[in-house]
N, CA and C atoms as a LAMMPS dump frame, in Angstrom:
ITEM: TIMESTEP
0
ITEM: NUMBER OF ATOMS
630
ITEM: BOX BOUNDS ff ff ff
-5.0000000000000000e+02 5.0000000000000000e+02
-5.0000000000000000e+02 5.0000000000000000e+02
-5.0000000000000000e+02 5.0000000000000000e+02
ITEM: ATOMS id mol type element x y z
1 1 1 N -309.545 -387.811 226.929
2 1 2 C -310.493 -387.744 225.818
3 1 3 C -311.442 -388.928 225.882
4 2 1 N -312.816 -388.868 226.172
5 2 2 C -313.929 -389.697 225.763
6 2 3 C -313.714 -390.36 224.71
7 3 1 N -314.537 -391.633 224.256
8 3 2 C -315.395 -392.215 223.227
9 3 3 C -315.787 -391.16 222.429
10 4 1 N -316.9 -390.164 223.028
11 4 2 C -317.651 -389.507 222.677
12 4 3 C -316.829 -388.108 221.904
13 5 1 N -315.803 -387.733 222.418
14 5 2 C -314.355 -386.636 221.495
15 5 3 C -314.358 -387.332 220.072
16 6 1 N -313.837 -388.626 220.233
17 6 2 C -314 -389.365 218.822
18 6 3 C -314.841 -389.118 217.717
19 7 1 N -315.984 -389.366 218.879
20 7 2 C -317.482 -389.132 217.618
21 7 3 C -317.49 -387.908 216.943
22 8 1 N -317.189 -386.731 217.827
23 8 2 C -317.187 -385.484 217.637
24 8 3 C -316.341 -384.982 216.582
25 9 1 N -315.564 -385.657 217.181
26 9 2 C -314.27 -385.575 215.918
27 9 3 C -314.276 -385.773 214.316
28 10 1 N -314.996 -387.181 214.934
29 10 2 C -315.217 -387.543 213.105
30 10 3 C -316.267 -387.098 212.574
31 11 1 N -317.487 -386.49 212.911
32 11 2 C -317.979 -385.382 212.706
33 11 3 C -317.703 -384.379 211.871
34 12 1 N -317.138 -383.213 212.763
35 12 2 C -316.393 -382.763 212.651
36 12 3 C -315.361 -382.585 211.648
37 13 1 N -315.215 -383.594 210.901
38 13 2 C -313.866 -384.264 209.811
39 13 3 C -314.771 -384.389 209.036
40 14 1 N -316.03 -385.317 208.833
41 14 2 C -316.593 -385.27 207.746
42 14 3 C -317.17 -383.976 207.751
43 15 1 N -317.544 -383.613 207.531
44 15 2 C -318.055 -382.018 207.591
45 15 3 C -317.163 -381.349 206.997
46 16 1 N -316.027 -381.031 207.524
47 16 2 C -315.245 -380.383 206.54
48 16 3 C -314.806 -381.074 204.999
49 17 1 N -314.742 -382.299 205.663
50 17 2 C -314.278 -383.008 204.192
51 17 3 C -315.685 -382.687 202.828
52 18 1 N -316.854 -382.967 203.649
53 18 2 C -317.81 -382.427 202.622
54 18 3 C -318.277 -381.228 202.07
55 19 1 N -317.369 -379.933 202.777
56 19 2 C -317.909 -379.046 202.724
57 19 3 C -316.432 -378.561 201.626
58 20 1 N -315.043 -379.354 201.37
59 20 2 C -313.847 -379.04 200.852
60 20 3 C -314.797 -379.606 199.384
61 21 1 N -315.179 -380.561 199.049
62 21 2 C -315.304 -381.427 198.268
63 21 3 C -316.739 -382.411 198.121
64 22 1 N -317.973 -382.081 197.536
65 22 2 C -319.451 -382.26 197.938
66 22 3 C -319.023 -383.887 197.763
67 23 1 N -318.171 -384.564 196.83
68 23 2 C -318.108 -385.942 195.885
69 23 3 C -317.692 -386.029 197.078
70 24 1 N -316.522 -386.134 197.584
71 24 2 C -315.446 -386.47 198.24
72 24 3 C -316.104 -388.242 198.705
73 25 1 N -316.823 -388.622 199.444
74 25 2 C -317.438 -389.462 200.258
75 25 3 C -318.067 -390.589 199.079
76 26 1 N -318.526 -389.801 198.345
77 26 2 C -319.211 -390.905 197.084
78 26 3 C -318.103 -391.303 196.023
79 27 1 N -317.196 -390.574 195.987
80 27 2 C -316.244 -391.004 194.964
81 27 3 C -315.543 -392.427 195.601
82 28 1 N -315.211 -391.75 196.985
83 28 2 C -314.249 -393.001 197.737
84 28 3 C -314.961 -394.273 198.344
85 29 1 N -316.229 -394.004 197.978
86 29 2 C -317.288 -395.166 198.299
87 29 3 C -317.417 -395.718 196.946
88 30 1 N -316.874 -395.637 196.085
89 30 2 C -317.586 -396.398 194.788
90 30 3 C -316.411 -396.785 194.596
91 31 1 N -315.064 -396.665 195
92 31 2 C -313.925 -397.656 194.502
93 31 3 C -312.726 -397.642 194.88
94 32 1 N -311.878 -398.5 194.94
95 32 2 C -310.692 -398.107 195.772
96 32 3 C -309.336 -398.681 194.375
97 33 1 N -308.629 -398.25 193.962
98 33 2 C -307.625 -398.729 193.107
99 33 3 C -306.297 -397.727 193.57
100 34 1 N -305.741 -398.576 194.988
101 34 2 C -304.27 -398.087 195.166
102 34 3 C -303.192 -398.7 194.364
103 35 1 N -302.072 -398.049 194.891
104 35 2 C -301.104 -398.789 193.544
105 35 3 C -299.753 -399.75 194.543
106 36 1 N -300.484 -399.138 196.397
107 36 2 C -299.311 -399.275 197.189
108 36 3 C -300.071 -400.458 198.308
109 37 1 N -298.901 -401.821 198.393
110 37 2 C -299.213 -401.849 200.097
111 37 3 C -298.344 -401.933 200.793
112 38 1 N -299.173 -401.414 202.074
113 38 2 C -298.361 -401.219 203.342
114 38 3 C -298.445 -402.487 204.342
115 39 1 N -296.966 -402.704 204.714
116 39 2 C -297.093 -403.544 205.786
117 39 3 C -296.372 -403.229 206.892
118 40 1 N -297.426 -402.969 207.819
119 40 2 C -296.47 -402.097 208.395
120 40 3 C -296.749 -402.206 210.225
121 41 1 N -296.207 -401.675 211.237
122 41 2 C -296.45 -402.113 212.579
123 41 3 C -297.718 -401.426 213.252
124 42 1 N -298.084 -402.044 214.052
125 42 2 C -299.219 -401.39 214.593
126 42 3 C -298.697 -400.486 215.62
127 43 1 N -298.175 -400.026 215.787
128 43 2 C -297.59 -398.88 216.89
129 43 3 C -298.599 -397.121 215.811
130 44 1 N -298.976 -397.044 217.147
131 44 2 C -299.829 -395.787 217.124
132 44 3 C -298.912 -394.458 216.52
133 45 1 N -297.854 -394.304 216.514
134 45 2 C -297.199 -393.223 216.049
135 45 3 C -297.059 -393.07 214.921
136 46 1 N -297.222 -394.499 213.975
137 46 2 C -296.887 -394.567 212.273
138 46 3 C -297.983 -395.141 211.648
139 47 1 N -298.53 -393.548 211.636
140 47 2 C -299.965 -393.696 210.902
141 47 3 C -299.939 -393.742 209.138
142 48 1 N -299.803 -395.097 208.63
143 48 2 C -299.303 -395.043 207.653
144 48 3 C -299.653 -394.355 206.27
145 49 1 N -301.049 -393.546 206.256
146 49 2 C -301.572 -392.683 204.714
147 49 3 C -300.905 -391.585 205.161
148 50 1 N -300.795 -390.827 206.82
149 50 2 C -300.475 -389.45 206.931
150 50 3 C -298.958 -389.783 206.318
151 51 1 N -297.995 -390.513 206.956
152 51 2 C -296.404 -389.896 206.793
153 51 3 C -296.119 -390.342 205.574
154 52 1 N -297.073 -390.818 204.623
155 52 2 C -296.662 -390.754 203.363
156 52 3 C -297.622 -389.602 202.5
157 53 1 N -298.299 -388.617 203.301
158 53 2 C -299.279 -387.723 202.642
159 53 3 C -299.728 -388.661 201.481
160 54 1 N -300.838 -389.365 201.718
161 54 2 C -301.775 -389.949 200.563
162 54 3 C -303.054 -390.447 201.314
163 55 1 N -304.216 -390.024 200.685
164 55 2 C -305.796 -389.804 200.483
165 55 3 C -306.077 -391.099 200.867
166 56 1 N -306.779 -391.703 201.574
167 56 2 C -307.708 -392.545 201.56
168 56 3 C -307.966 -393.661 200.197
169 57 1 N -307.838 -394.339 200.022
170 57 2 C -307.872 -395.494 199.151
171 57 3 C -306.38 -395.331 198.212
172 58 1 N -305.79 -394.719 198.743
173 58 2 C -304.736 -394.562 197.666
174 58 3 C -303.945 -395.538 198.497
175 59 1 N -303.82 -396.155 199.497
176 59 2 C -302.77 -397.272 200.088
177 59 3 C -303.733 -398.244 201.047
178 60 1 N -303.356 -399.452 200.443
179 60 2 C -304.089 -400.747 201.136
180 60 3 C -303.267 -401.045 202.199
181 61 1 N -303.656 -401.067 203.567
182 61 2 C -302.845 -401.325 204.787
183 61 3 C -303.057 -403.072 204.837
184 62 1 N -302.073 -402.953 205.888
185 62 2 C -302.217 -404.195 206.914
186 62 3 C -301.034 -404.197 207.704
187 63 1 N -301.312 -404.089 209.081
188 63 2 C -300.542 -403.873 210.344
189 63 3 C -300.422 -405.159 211.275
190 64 1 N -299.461 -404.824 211.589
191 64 2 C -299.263 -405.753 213.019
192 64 3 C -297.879 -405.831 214.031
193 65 1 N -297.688 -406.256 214.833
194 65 2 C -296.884 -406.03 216.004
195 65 3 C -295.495 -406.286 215.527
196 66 1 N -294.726 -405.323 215.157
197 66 2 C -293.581 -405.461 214.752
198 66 3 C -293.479 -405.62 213.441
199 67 1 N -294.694 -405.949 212.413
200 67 2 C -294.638 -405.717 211.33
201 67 3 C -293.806 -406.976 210.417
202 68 1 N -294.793 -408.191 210.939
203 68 2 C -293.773 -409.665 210.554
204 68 3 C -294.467 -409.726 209.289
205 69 1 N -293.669 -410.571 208.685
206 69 2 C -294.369 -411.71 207.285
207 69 3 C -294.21 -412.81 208.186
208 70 1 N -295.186 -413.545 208.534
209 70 2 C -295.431 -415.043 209.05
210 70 3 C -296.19 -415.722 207.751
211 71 1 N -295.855 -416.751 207.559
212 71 2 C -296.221 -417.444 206.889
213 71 3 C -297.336 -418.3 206.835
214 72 1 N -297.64 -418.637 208.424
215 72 2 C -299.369 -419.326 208.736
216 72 3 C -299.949 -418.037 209.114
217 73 1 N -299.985 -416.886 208.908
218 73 2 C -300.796 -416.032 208.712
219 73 3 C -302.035 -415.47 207.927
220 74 1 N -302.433 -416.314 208.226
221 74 2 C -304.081 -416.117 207.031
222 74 3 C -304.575 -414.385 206.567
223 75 1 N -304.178 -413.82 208.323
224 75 2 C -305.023 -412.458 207.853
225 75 3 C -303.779 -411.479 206.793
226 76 1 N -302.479 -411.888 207.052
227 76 2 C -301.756 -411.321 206.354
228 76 3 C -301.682 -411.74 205.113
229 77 1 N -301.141 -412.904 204.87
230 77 2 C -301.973 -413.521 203.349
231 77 3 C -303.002 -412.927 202.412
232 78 1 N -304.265 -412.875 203.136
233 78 2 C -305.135 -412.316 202.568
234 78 3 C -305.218 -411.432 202.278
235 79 1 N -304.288 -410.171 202.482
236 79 2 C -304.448 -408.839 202.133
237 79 3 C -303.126 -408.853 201.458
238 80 1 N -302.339 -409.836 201.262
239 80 2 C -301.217 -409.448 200.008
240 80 3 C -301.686 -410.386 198.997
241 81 1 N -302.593 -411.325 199.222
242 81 2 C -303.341 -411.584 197.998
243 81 3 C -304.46 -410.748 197.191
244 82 1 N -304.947 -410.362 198.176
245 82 2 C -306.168 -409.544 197.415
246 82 3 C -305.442 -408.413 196.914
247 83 1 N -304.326 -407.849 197.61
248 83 2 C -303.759 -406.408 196.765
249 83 3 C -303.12 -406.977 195.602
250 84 1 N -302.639 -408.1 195.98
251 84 2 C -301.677 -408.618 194.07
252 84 3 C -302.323 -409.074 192.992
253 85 1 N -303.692 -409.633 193.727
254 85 2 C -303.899 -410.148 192.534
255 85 3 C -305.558 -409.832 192.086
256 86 1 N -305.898 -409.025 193.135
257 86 2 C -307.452 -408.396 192.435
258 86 3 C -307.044 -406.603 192.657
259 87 1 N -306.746 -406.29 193.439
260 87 2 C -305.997 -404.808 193.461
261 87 3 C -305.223 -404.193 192.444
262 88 1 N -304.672 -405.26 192.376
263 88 2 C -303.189 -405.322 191.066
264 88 3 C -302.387 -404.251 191.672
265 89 1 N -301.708 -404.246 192.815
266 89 2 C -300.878 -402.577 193.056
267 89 3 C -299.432 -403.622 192.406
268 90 1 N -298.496 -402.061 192.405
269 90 2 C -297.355 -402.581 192.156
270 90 3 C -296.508 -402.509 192.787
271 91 1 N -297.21 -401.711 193.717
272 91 2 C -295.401 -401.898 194.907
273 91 3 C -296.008 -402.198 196.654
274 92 1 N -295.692 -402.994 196.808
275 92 2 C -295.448 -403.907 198.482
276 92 3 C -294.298 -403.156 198.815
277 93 1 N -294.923 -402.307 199.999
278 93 2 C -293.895 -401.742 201.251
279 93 3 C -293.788 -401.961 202.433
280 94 1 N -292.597 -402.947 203.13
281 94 2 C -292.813 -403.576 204.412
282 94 3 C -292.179 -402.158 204.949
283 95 1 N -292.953 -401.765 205.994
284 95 2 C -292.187 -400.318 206.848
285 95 3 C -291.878 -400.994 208.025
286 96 1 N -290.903 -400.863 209.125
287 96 2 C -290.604 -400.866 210.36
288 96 3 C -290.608 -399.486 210.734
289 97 1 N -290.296 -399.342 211.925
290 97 2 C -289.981 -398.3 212.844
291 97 3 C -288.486 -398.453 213.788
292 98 1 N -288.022 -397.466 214.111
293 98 2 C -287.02 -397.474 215.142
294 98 3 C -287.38 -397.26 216.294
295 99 1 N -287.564 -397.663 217.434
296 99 2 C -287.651 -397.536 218.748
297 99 3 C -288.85 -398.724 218.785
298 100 1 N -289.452 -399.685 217.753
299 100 2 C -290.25 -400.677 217.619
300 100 3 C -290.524 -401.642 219.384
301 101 1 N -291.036 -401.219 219.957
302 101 2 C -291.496 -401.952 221.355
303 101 3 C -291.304 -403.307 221.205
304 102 1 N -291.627 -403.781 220.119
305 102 2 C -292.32 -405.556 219.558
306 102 3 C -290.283 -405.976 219.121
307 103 1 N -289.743 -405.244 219.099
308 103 2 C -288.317 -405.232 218.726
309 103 3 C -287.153 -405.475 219.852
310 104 1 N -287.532 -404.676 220.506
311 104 2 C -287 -404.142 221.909
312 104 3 C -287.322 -405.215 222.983
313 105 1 N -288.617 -405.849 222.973
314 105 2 C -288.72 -407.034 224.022
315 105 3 C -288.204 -408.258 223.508
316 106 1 N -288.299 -408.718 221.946
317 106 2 C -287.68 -409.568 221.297
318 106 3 C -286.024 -409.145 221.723
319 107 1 N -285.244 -408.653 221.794
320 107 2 C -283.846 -408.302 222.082
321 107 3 C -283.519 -408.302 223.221
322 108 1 N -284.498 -407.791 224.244
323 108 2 C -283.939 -407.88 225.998
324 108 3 C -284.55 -409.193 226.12
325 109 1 N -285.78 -409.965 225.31
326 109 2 C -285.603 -411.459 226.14
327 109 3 C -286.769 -411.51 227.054
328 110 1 N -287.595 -410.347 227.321
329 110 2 C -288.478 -409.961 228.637
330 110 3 C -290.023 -411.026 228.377
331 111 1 N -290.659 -411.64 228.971
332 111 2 C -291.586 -411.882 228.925
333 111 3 C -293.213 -411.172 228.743
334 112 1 N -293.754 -411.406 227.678
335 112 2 C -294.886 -410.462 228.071
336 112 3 C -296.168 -411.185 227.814
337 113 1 N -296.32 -412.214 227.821
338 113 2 C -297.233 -413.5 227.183
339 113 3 C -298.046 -413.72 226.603
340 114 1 N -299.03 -413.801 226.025
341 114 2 C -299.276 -414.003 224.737
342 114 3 C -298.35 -413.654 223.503
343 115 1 N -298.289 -412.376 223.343
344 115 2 C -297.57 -411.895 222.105
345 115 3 C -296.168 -412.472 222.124
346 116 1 N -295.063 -413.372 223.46
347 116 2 C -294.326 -413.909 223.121
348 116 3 C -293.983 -414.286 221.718
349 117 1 N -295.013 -415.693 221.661
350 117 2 C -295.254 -416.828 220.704
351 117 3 C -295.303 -415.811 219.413
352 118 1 N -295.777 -414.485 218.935
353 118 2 C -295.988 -413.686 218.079
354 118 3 C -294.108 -412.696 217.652
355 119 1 N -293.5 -412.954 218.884
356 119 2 C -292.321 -412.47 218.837
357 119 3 C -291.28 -413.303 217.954
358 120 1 N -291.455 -414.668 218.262
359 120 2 C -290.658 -415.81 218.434
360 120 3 C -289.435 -415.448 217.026
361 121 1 N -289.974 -415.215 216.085
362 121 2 C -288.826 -414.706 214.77
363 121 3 C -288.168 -413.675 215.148
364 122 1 N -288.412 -412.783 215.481
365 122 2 C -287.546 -411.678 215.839
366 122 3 C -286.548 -412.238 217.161
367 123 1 N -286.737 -413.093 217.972
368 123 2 C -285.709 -413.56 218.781
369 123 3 C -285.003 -414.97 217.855
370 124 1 N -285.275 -415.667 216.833
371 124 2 C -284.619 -416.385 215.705
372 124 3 C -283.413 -415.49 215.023
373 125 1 N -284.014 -413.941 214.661
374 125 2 C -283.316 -412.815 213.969
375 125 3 C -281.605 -412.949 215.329
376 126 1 N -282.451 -412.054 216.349
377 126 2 C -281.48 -412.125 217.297
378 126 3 C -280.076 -412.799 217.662
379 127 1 N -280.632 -414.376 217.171
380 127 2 C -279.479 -415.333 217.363
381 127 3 C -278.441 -415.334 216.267
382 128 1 N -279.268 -415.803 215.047
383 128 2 C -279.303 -415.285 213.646
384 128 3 C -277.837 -413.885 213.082
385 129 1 N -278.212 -413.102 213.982
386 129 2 C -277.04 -411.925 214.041
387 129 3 C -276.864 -411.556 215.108
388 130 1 N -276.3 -412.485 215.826
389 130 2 C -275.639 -411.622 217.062
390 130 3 C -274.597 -411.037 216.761
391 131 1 N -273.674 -411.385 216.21
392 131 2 C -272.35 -411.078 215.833
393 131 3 C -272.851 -409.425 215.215
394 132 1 N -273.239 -409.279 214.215
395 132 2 C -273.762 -407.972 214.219
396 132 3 C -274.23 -407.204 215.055
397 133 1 N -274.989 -407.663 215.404
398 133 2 C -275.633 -406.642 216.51
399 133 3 C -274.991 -406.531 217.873
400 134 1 N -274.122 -407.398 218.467
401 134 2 C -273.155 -406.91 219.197
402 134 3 C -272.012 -406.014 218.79
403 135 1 N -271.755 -405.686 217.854
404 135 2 C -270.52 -404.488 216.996
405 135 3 C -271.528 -403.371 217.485
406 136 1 N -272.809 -403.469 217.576
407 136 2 C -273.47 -401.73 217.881
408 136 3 C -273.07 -401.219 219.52
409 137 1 N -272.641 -399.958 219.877
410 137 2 C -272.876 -400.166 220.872
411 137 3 C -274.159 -399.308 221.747
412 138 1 N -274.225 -400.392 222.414
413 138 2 C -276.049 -400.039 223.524
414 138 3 C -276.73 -400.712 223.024
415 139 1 N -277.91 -400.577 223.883
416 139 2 C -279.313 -400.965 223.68
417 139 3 C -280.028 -400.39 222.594
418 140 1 N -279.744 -399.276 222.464
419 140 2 C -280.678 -398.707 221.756
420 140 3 C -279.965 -398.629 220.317
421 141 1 N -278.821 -398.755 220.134
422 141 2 C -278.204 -398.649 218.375
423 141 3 C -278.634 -400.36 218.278
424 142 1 N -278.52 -401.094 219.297
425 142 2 C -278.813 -402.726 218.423
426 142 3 C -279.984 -402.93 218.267
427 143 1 N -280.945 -402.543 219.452
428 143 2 C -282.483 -402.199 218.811
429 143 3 C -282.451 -401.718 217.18
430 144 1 N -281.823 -400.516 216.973
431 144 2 C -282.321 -399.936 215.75
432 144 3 C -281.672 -400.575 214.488
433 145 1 N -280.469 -401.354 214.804
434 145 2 C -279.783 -402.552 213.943
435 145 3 C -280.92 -403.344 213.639
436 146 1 N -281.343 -404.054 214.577
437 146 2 C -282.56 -405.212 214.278
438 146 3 C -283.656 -404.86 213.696
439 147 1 N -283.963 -403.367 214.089
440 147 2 C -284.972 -402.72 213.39
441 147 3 C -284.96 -403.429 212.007
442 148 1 N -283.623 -402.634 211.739
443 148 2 C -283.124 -402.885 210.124
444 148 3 C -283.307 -404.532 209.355
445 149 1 N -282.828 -404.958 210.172
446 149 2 C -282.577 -405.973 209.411
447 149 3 C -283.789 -407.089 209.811
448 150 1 N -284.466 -406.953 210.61
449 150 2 C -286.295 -407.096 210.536
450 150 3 C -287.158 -406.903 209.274
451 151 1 N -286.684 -405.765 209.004
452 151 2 C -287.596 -405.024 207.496
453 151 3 C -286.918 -405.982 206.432
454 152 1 N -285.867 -405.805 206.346
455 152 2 C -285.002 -406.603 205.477
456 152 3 C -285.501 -408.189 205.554
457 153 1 N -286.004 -408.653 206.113
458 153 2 C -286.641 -410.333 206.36
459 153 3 C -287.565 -410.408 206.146
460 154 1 N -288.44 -409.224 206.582
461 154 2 C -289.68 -409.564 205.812
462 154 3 C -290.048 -409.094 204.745
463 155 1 N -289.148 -408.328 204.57
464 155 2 C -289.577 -408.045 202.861
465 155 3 C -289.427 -409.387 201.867
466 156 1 N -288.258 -410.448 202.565
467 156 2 C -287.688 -411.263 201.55
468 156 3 C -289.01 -412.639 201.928
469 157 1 N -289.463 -412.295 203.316
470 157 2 C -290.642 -413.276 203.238
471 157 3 C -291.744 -413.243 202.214
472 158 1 N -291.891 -411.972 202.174
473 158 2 C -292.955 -411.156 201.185
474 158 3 C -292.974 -411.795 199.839
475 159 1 N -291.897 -411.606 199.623
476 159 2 C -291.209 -412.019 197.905
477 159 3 C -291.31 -413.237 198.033
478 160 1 N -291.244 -414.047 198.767
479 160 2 C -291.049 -415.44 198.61
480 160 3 C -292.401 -416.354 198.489
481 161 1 N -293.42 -415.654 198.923
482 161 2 C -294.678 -415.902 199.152
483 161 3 C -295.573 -416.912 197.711
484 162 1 N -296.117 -417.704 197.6
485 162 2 C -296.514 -418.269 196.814
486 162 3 C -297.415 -416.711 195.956
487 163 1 N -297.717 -416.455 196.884
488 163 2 C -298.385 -415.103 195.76
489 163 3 C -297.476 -414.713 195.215
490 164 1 N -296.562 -414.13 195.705
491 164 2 C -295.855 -412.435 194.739
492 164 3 C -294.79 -414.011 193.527
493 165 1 N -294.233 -414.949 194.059
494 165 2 C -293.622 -415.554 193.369
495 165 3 C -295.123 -415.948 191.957
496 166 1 N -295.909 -416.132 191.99
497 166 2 C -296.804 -416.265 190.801
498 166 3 C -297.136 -415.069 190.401
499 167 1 N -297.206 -414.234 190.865
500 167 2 C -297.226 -412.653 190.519
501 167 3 C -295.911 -412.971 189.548
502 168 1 N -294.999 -412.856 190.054
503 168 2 C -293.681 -412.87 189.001
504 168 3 C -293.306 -413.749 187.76
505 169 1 N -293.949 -414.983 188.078
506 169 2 C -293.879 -415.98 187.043
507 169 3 C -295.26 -415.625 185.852
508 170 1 N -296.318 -414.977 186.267
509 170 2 C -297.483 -414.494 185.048
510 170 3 C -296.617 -413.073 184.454
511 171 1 N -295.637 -412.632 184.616
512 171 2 C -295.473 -411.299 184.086
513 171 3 C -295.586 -410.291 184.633
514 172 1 N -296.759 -410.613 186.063
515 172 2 C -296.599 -409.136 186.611
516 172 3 C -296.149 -408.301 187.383
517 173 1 N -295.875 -407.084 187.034
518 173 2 C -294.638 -406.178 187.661
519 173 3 C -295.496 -406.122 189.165
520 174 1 N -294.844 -406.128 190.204
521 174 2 C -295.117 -405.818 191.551
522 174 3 C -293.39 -406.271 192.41
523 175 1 N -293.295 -404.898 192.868
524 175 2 C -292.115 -404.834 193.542
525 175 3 C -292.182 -404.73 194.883
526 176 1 N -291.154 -405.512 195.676
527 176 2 C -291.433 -405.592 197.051
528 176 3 C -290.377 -405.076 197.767
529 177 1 N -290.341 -403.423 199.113
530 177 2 C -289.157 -402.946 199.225
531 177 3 C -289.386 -402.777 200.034
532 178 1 N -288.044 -402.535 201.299
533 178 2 C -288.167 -402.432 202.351
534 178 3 C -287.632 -400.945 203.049
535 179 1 N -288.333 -400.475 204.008
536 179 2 C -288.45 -399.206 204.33
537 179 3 C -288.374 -398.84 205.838
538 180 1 N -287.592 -398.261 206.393
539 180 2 C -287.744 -398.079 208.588
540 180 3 C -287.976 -396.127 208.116
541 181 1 N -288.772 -395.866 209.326
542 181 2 C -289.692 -394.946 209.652
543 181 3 C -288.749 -394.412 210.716
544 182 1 N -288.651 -393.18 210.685
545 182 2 C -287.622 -392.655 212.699
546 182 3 C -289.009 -391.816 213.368
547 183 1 N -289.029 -391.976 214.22
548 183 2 C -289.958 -391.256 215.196
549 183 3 C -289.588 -390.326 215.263
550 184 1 N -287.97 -389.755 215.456
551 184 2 C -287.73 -388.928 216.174
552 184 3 C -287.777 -387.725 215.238
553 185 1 N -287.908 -388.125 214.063
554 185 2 C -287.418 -387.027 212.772
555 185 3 C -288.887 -387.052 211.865
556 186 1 N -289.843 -388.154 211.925
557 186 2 C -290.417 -388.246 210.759
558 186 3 C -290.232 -388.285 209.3
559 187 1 N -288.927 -389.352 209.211
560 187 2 C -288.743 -389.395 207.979
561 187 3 C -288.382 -390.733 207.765
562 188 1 N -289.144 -391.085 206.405
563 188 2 C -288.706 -392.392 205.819
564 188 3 C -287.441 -392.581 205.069
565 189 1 N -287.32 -393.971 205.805
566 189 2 C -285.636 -394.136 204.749
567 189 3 C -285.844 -395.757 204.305
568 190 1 N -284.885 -395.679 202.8
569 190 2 C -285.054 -396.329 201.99
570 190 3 C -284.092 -397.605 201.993
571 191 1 N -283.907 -398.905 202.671
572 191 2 C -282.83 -399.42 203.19
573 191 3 C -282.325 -400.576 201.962
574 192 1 N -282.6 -399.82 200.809
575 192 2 C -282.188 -400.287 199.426
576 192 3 C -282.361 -401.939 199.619
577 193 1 N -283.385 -402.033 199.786
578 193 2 C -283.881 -403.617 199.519
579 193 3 C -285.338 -403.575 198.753
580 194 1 N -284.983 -403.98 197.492
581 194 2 C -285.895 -403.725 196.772
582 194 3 C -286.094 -404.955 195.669
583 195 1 N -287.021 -405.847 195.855
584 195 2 C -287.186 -407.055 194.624
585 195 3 C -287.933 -406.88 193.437
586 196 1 N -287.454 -406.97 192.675
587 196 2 C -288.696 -406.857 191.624
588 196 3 C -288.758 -408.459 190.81
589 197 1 N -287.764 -409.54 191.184
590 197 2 C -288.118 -410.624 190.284
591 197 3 C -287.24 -411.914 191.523
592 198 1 N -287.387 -412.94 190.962
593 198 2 C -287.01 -414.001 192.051
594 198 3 C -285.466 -414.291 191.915
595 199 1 N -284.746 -413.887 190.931
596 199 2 C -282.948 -413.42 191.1
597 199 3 C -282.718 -412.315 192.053
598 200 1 N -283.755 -411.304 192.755
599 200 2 C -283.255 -410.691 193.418
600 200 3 C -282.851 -410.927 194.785
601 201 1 N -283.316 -412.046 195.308
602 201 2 C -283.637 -412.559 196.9
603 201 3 C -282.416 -412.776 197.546
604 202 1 N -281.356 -412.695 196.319
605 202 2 C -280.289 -413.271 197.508
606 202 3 C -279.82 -411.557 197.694
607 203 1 N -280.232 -410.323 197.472
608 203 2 C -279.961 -408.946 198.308
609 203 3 C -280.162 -408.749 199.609
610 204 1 N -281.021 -409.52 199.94
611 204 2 C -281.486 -409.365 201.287
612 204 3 C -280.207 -409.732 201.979
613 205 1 N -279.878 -410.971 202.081
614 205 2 C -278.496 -411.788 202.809
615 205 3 C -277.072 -410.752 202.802
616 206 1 N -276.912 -409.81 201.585
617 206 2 C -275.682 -409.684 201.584
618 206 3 C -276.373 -407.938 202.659
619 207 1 N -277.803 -407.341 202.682
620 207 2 C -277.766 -406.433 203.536
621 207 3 C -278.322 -406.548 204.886
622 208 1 N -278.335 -407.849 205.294
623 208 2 C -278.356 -407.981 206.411
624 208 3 C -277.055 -408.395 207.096
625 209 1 N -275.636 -408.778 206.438
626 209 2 C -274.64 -408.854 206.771
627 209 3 C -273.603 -407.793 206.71
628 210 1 N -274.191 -406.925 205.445
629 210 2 C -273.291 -405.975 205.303
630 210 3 C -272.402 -404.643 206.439
């Protein structure tokens, strides 16, 4: 497929979209008030408005390789600030994936350079629970262990964040939960980590050991 399929494509897409709905384009150009964000991996398979069926401005993204909360992260910052506190959504959803590539090289150890240095927590995780993640057996059930308990860390990074913690101390409701995606099934699952205030943080610890 060309550049040029693309163009065609989106074409193509608007066109129908204008021809379903004349507003459609001017409505979603004059404002965006989602209630959700996504944080979620950049892997091409988890396109995050489709597998939750929701419209265009209805979920504020922000992606990246494995789907970390880093903390000197400016560009991530900035989009869980602007959703908390000029967006106002109320629920922060860190998604992972199972079969996560950015997961899988963090666990075998493999070099791939640059994005190393971008790995470096997920091989912290690694050490962190070996003892767990050696009870799985294979490659591929401790991959999907770490999956887990990846989502589970950064959700609790999330929460911990000078934002969502002043989010919580002004009163306002915004809940932060953590969520893994299966490729193989297309279905989201809910890995009952869910904060809504700063007594909740120590959940994370007892389900990443559990």
């Amino acid at each position: 497929m060309s550049l040029k399929d693309l163009l065609d494509n989106n074409a193509r897409w608007a066109a129908q979209k204008d021809a379903e709905d004349p507003d459609y384009f001017r409505m979603l150009s004059e404002q965006q008030s989602p209630e959700y964000l996504w944080i979620g991996c950049s892997d091409s398979r988890v396109p995050a408005n489709e597998i939750v069926d929701l419209h265009p401005g209805e979920l504020f993204v922000h992606r990246n390789v494995a789907n970390l909360v880093v903390a000197s992260d400016l560009n991530m910052l900035s989009v869980l600030q602007y959703a908390v506190e000029i967006l106002r959504v109320r629920h922060v959803i860190v998604c992972g994936h199972y079969g996560c590539g950015g997961v899988r090289a963090a666990l075998r150890r493999v070099e791939l350079g640059l994005i190393d240095n971008w790995l470096e927590p997920l091989r912290g995780l690694c050490d962190q629970h070996a003892e767990d993640l050696a009870a799985h057996d294979g490659e591929a059930a401790r991959a999907d262990r770490l999956c887990e308990i990846n989502v589970v860390r950064q959700a609790t990074n999330v929460a911990q964040t000078p934002i969502v913690q002043g989010a919580w101390r002004r009163g306002q409701r915004v809940s932060v939960h953590g969520w893994i995606y299966g490729l193989g099934d297309g279905r989201l699952r809910d890995l009952g980590c869910t904060l809504n205030r700063p007594e909740d943080l120590h959940l994370a610890a007892r389900l990443t050991h559990g």
